[in-house]
N, C-alpha and C positions, 0 to 999 in steps of 0.2 A: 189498370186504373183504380184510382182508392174512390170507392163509394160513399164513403162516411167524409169526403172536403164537399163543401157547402161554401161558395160564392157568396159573398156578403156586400159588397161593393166591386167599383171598376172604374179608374178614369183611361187618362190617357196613358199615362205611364204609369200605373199602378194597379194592383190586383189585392182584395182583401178577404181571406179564406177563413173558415173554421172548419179544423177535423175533427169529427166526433171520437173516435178510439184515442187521442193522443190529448183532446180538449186543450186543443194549442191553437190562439188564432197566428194566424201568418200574416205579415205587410209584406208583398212583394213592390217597390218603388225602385226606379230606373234599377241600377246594379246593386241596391241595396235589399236585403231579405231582413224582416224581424220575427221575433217568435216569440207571445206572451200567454201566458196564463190571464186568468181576465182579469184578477185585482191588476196585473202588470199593463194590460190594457188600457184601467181603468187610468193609471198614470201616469201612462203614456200618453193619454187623450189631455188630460190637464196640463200636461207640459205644454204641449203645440197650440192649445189654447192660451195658456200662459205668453209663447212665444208668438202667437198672432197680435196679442196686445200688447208687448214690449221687444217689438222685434229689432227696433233702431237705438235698443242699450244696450248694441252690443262690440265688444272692444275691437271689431273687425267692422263698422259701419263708414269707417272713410278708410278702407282699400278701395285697390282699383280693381281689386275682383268683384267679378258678377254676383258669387254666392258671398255673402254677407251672413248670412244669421247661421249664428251655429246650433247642433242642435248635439249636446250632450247625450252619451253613451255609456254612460257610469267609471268611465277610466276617464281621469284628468289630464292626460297624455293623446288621446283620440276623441276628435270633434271631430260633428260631419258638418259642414256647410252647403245651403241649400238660399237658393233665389227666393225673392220674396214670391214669384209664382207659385215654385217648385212647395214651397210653405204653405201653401192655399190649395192647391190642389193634394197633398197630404192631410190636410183639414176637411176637406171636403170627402176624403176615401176615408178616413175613420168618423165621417160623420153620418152615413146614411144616408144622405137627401139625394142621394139618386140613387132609385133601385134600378131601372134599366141601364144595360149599355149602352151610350150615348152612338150615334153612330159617326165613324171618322169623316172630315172632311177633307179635300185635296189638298191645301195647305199643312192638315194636321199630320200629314206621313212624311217622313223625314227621310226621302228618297231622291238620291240622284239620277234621274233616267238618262242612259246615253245612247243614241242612236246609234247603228252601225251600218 
Protein backbone atom coordinates (compact mmCIF):
# COMPACT_ATOMS: atom_id res chain seq x y z
CA UNK A 1 0.00 0.00 0.00
CA UNK A 2 1.48 3.56 -0.90
CA UNK A 3 1.77 5.78 2.30
CA UNK A 4 2.60 8.95 0.70
CA UNK A 5 -1.75 8.97 -1.15
CA UNK A 6 -3.60 11.18 1.16
CA UNK A 7 -7.69 11.24 0.68
CA UNK A 8 -8.66 14.76 -0.05
CA UNK A 9 -12.30 14.36 -0.72
CA UNK A 10 -15.09 11.32 -1.24
CA UNK A 11 -18.60 11.24 -2.68
CA UNK A 12 -20.53 8.82 -3.86
CA UNK A 13 -18.96 7.96 -7.01
CA UNK A 14 -16.00 9.63 -6.55
CA UNK A 15 -12.49 9.54 -4.81
CA UNK A 16 -10.11 12.58 -4.72
CA UNK A 17 -6.33 11.70 -3.75
CA UNK A 18 -2.95 13.39 -3.60
CA UNK A 19 0.56 11.38 -3.71
CA UNK A 20 3.30 12.94 -2.10
CA UNK A 21 6.38 11.14 -4.08
CA UNK A 22 4.70 11.62 -7.62
CA UNK A 23 2.86 15.18 -6.48
CA UNK A 24 -0.09 14.05 -8.78
CA UNK A 25 -3.65 14.64 -7.57
CA UNK A 26 -5.94 11.82 -8.84
CA UNK A 27 -9.96 12.17 -9.54
CA UNK A 28 -11.10 8.89 -9.53
CA UNK A 29 -15.12 9.49 -10.87
CA UNK A 30 -17.49 6.59 -11.99
CA UNK A 31 -14.93 4.70 -14.71
CA UNK A 32 -13.22 7.69 -15.27
CA UNK A 33 -9.45 8.31 -13.61
CA UNK A 34 -7.73 11.95 -13.93
CA UNK A 35 -4.24 12.92 -13.13
CA UNK A 36 -3.06 16.77 -12.59
CA UNK A 37 -0.34 18.56 -11.36
CA UNK A 38 -1.86 21.40 -9.36
CA UNK A 39 -1.59 24.36 -11.80
CA UNK A 40 -3.53 21.50 -14.08
CA UNK A 41 -5.88 21.21 -11.05
CA UNK A 42 -6.07 24.45 -10.69
CA UNK A 43 -7.82 24.54 -14.31
CA UNK A 44 -9.55 21.92 -14.01
CA UNK A 45 -11.54 23.35 -11.22
CA UNK A 46 -12.38 26.67 -13.42
CA UNK A 47 -13.58 24.59 -16.10
CA UNK A 48 -16.32 22.74 -13.99
CA UNK A 49 -17.01 26.06 -12.49
CA UNK A 50 -17.19 27.53 -15.72
CA UNK A 51 -19.39 24.48 -16.79
CA UNK A 52 -21.69 24.82 -13.62
CA UNK A 53 -22.65 28.36 -14.85
CA UNK A 54 -23.16 27.61 -18.55
CA UNK A 55 -24.08 24.23 -18.61
CA UNK A 56 -27.23 24.56 -21.10
CA UNK A 57 -24.78 26.21 -23.92
CA UNK A 58 -24.16 23.29 -24.79
CA UNK A 59 -24.66 21.84 -28.57
CA UNK A 60 -25.90 18.60 -27.13
CA UNK A 61 -28.67 20.43 -24.56
CA UNK A 62 -31.87 19.10 -26.78
CA UNK A 63 -30.68 15.29 -27.09
CA UNK A 64 -32.51 12.77 -25.85
CA UNK A 65 -29.59 11.72 -23.88
CA UNK A 66 -29.48 11.88 -20.08
CA UNK A 67 -25.74 13.18 -20.22
CA UNK A 68 -25.96 16.52 -21.67
CA UNK A 69 -22.91 18.70 -20.81
CA UNK A 70 -19.75 17.89 -22.20
CA UNK A 71 -16.81 18.17 -20.53
CA UNK A 72 -13.62 18.63 -22.67
CA UNK A 73 -10.44 16.70 -22.53
CA UNK A 74 -8.05 18.66 -24.60
CA UNK A 75 -8.61 16.34 -27.91
CA UNK A 76 -11.41 17.82 -29.99
CA UNK A 77 -12.33 14.42 -31.14
CA UNK A 78 -13.07 13.07 -27.45
CA UNK A 79 -15.73 14.62 -25.09
CA UNK A 80 -16.98 13.18 -22.02
CA UNK A 81 -20.50 13.78 -21.22
CA UNK A 82 -21.87 13.78 -17.74
CA UNK A 83 -25.63 14.54 -16.14
CA UNK A 84 -26.30 17.72 -14.66
CA UNK A 85 -25.87 15.62 -11.21
CA UNK A 86 -23.04 13.79 -12.22
CA UNK A 87 -21.61 17.87 -12.83
CA UNK A 88 -22.45 18.68 -9.25
CA UNK A 89 -21.37 16.06 -7.49
CA UNK A 90 -17.61 16.50 -9.42
CA UNK A 91 -17.98 20.18 -8.17
CA UNK A 92 -18.53 19.11 -4.95
CA UNK A 93 -15.30 16.32 -4.84
CA UNK A 94 -12.96 19.16 -6.12
CA UNK A 95 -14.43 21.47 -3.83
CA UNK A 96 -13.68 20.38 -0.36
CA UNK A 97 -16.92 21.04 1.49
CA UNK A 98 -16.97 17.68 2.78
CA UNK A 99 -14.26 16.44 4.52
CA UNK A 100 -16.01 13.26 6.10
CA UNK A 101 -17.27 10.41 4.35
CA UNK A 102 -20.83 10.93 3.91
CA UNK A 103 -22.33 7.61 5.10
CA UNK A 104 -24.39 5.46 2.15
CA UNK A 105 -27.95 5.20 2.31
CA UNK A 106 -30.18 2.09 1.21
CA UNK A 107 -31.28 3.70 -1.90
CA UNK A 108 -27.75 5.12 -2.59
CA UNK A 109 -26.30 1.37 -3.46
CA UNK A 110 -26.95 0.36 -6.60
CA UNK A 111 -27.62 -3.32 -5.95
CA UNK A 112 -30.06 -5.90 -7.16
CA UNK A 113 -30.69 -8.30 -4.25
CA UNK A 114 -32.19 -11.74 -5.49
CA UNK A 115 -33.59 -14.14 -3.19
CA UNK A 116 -32.91 -17.74 -3.80
Amino acid sequence: MNTTLKFLNQTKNGCFTFCDSSKLFQITFNNLCFEFYEWELESFKSYISVLMQNKWDSPHADTFRSKKIPISVGNKYFVILVSEEELFELHVLLSFETKKIPILKVKDINYRFIEN
